[in-house]
N, C-alpha and C positions, 0 to 999 in steps of 0.2 A: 522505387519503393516509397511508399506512405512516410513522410517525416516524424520523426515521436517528438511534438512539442514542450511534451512534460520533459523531455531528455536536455532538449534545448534550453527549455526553461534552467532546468537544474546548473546545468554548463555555464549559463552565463552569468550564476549568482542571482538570478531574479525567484521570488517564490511561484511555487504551486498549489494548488488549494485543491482538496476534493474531499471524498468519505467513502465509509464504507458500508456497503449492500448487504445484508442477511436476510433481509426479508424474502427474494427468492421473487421478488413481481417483475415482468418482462415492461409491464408501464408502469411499474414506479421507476425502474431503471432509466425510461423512456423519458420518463418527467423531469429525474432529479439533472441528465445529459440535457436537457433541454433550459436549462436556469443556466449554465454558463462554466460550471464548475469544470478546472482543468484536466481533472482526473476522478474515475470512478474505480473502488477497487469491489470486486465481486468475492466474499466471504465465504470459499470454499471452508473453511479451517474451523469458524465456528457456526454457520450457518448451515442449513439443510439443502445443499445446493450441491448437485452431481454432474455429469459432464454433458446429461443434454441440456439439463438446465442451463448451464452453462453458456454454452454456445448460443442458445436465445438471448441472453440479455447479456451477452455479446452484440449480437445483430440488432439488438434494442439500441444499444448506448452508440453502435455503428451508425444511426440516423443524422448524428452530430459531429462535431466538433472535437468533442471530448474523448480525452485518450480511453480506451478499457484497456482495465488491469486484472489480475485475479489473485490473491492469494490462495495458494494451495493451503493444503491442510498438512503436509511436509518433505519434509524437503527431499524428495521421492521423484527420480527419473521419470516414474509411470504419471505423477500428477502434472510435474511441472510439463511435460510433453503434451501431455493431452490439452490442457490449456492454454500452451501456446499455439498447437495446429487448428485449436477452435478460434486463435483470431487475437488470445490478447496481444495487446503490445508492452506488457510489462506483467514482473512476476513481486510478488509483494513474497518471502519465501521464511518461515515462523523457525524461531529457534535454532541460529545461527551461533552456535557457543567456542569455535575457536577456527582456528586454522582451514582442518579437511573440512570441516561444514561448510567453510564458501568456498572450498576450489570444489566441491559437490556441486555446488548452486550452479557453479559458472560451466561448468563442463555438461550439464544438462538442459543448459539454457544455451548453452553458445553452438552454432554448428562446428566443425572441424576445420580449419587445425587449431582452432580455438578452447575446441570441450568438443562436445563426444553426439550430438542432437544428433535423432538420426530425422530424415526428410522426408516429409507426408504432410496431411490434412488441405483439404480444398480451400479451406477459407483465408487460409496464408496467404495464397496470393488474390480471391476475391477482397480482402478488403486492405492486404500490406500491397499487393500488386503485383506484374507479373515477373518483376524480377528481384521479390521478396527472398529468396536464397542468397541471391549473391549481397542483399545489405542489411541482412536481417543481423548479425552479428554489432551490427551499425546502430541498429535503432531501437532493439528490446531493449528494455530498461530494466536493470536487474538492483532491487532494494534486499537488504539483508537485516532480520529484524536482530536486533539487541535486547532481549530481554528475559535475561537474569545474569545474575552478578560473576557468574563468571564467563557467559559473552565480556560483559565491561573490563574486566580484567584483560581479557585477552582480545580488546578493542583492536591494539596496533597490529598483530597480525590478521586478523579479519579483514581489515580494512585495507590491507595491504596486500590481497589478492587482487593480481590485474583481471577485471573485467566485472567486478564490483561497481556498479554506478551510485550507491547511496547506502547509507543506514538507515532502520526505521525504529525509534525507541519504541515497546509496549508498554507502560507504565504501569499494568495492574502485574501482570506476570514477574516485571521484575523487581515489584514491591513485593510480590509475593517470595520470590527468592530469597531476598533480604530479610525479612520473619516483618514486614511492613505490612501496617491494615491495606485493603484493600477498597481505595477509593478514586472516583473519578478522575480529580485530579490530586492526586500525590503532593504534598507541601512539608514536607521530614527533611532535615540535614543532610541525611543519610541519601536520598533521594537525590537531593540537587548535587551533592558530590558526586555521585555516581555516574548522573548525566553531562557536568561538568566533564570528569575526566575521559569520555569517551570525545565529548567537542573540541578537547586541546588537541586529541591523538588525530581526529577527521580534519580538522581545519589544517593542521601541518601536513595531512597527505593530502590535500584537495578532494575531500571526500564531503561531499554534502550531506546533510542528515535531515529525518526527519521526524515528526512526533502527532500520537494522536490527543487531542486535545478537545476540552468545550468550548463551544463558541464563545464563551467567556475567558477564557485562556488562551485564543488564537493568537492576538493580539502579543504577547507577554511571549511568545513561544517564535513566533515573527521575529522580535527584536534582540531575541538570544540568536540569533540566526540560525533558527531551523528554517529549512524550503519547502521540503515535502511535508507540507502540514495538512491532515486529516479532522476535518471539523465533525465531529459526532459520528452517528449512525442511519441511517434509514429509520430502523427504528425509532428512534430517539427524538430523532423530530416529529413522527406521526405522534409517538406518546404526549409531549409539547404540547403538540398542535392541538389537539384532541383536547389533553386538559385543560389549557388555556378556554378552547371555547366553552367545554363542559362547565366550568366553574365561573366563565360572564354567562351562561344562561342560566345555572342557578341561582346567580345573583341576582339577575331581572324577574327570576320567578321568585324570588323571598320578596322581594319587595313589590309586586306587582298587586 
């Protein structure tokens, strides 16, 4: 079977970089896999993306290197299955608040006698390989998001489901929790404690974490040691991008 580098990545303490897709383009998908980034997650959960969509920019981000991931839209047998028989190699999985919600995760995600996956989709072993059954247990990557304050609370048993490979903080959601505005990036007390105490509980069970972040914050989010770090959106950088040039060509034209 296909190796999941982002897994290995995670394992040996080194970081992962990627973002996440909503926009729904099979070549933007195609573009942003082709820059380098180690991971693409595909935005089932807020984006307008259903499972044949899916499976295309799958087979998009399949041209590379770059691991595909998907987050579901919840934490639901029927999503996370479909998703994985379309090809991803990891499940990015929203609203993980204690205990039964990650042995959910992992029993949906994992085949048996591990959890409960039942065995189908073509593209398993077209792009994991053809003996994607017997190590698929081995190399899904399974992230379980934290975000709201009573995931954080009940951080050490989440985390402490076997077959759990990572945490992923949400920062607006669980600013939202906490009666916290609703900003980019999150900078309140209340905030950095919260994220603190879920990093004391993952670092003593060997639980890597990760966080979504601006490119202006990657950095700063690096050296609190999160790994799976999510630089922006798809969107986000066309918005950027777009304004950036919008605003040097009405400059050249005020002054021209």
């Amino acid at each position: 079977m296909r190796t999941n580098r982002v897994k290995q990545l995670l394992k040996a303490g080194e970081p992962a970089l990627g973002t996440f897709m909503a926009l729904g383009s099979t070549l933007g998908a195609e573009q942003l896999a082709q820059l380098g980034f180690d991971w693409l997650v595909i935005d089932q959960e807020h984006g307008a993306i259903d499972a044949t969509l899916t499976q295309s920019l799958l087979q998009a981000i399949s041209t590379t290197e770059t691991v595909p991931l998907v987050r579901v839209p919840s934490n639901g047998v029927d999503w996370i299955k479909r998703a994985l028989d379309a090809g991803a190699y990891g499940l990015v999985v929203p609203m993980v608040n204690d205990r039964a919600d990650a042995e959910a995760a992992v029993r949906a995600t994992r085949y048996p006698p591990l959890g409960a996956r039942s065995i189908g989709g073509s593209r398993t072993r077209l792009y994991g390989g053809a003996d994607y059954v017997e190590h698929a247990n081995e190399e899904i990557l399974l992230m379980v998001q934290i975000e709201h304050i009573t995931a954080v609370e009940n951080a050490r048993e989440i985390l402490s489901v076997p077959g759990i490979d990572g945490y992923f903080i949400g920062p607006g959601d669980l600013c939202a929790s906490m009666g916290l505005p609703n900003t980019w990036d999150p900078d309140f007390p209340e905030y950095w404690a919260a994220l603190e105490k879920v990093r004391r509980v993952a670092t003593e069970l060997g639980v890597p974490g990760g966080i979504h972040a601006s490119p202006g914050r990657v950095t700063a989010m690096l050296e609190k040691g999160y790994q799976f770090v999510a630089v922006g959106f798809d969107i986000s950088f066309m918005a950027s991008a777009a304004t950036a040039a919008l605003q040097a060509a009405r400059r050249k034209t005020a002054t021209a």
